[in-house]
C-alpha angles and dihedrals in degrees: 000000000000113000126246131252149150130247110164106192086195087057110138097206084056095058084044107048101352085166088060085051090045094056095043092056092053075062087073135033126318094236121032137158123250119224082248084060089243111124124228109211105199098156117101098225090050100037090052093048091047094059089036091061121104109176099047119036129050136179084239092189097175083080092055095033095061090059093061113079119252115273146071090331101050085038098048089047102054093049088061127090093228073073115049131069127212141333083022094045091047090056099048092035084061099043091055091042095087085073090065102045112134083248099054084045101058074052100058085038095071097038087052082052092051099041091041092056097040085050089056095043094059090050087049096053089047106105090216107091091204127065130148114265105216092046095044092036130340081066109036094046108066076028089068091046104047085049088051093049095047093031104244119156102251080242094062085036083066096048104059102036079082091075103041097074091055091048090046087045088052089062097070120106089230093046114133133234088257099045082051093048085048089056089048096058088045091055105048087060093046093050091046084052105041090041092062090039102045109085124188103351115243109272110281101030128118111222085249099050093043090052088049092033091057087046098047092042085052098053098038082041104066110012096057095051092043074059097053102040099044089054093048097055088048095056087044088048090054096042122071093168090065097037090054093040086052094046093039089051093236084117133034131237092222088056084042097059094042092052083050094052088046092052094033115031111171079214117066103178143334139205144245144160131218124242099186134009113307121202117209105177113290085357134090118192115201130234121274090023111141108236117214100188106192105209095184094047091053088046089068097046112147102210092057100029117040121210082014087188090057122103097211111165084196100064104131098205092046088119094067086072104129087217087125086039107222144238124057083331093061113135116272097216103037089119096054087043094054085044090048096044095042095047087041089052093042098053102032095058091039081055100042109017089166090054104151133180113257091193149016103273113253109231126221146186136033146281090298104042118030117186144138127261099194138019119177109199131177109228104205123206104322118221109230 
């Protein structure tokens, strides 16, 4: 029997302090069923078999993408592989996976280095000690990548990161019939342009999923790392200790990152549905049952992080965080998103070791994806 609970996802305390509801729900069990008969899975163990499984559970979009109305969004959505499940996940997976080689990688790694520390030095030169973190950095900097890797002009990159966020903001659950129509307007600008830029599609492809593929690659590409990296900056900001362990070389910057990503996920939960029966220790969860696998809830799992509140750039399991979720649905581009945040941290605080915050950080987003819209930060002196 699996116990009852209770996980609303238009919850206004969890758009407020989802951290605070986070940390309630580690008070009860690990899996529990909703009064809707979907079942929230918040504990780490059982959160990390659910999206390893792969007999029983699927994405099975068809479900989500019949609620949204028929147009560029729907449209854009069911032509990406977040939302497909196998043999056709498998196949595009595999075409775009010739971005993220080890090779390709050592590549992006040194233009991150050089556009991270242009970008710094323009910020430096300014005379106004104050400027806001995620619009002169967090933001223009995995912007710049993500244009390198699909080969945008840093100009049309710009562009079109105006409409990501509104295409990003439609896929709430919560979203409204206005922030959908504004993602539909985004993406039929982003379709027209991608369709006359895009060549031969990647073997593989389809016209269509290399035009959506390039899309979708773009806006996961670059607003989930301006996440990452911005939230990261704000605990390191709070936190001396930290910043002196990281430039003493008592922590490193690689532990550092990925205790960001466990506190902070730009991700807050997905969701799944079960086609057969799904064990998850003492529990079985029946077929055709809806999953809400809450990441940043596991990620805060007691019995695997302890202390879970607590920002320590020495922990030495920070690396078990779900942020980029696991299994056959593990992010495509976690490894260009540790190398960004890392290079962007790195620099930044060796630039600007007295970076303060100006202001208090303006959140966005909804229960899914939690991030922040403005931070105002004081630089200092910087020391180049």
């Amino acid at each position: 029997m699996i116990p009852t609970g209770q996980f609303d996802i238009a919850s206004p305390k969890l758009r407020a302090v989802p951290f605070a509801v986070y940390d309630d729900l580690h008070r009860g069990p690990s899996v529990f069923r909703n009064s809707d008969n979907s079942v929230a899975i918040v504990g780490h163990a059982p959160a990390t078999a659910a999206l390893a499984d792969r007999e029983a559970v699927r994405k099975c979009p068809e479900r989500v993408l019949r609620t949204f109305p028929p147009g560029h969004f729907r449209d854009h959505n069911a032509h990406t592989m977040t939302f497909m499940d196998p043999p056709d996940h498998g196949r595009v997976r595999g075409a775009m996976a010739s971005a993220f080689t080890p090779r390709a990688l050592n590549k992006l790694a040194e233009l991150v280095e050089t556009v991270a520390n242009a970008t710094l030095s323009t910020i430096a030169d300014d005379q106004d000690d104050g400027f806001d973190l995620i619009e002169a950095f967090a933001r223009p900097l995995p912007l710049a990548i993500i244009a390198a890797i699909l080969g945008l002009s840093i100009d049309d990159a710009t562009r079109l990161g105006e409409g990501a966020a509104h295409v990003v903001a439609a896929l709430e659950p919560t979203a409204s019939a206005e922030t959908i129509g504004t993602a539909e307007t985004a993406l039929a600008v982003m379709t027209r342009f991608m369709t006359e830029r895009i060549g031969t599609p990647a073997p593989g492809l389809s016209a269509d999923e290399a035009v959506h593929q390039a899309i979708f690659l773009f806006n996961a590409g670059h607003e989930t790392t301006t996440t990452a990296i911005a939230q990261a900056a704000r605990l390191l900001i709070e936190d001396a200790d930290a910043r002196a362990a990281l430039a003493g070389g008592t922590a490193q910057w690689d532990t550092a990152v990925d205790e960001a990503l466990r506190l902070q996920p730009p991700l807050h939960m997905i969701f799944r549905r079960t086609i057969a029966p799904l064990a998850l220790g003492p529990h079985v969860i029946d077929p055709h049952v809806n999953l809400m696998i809450v990441l940043a809830a596991a990620n805060r799992d007691p019995s695997v992080f302890p202390n879970p509140a607590c920002f320590d750039v020495t922990r030495a399991n920070s690396r078990c965080h779900l942020s980029f979720a696991t299994g056959r649905h593990t992010c495509l581009g976690a490894t260009l998103a540790r190398i960004e945040t890392k290079v962007a941290l790195r620099l930044l605080f060796e630039t600007f070791p007295d970076l303060a915050l100006a202001g208090p950080p303006v959140p966005r987003g909804g229960p899914i994806f939690h991030g922040l819209r403005h931070m105002p930060v004081q630089r200092g002196k910087p020391r180049r």
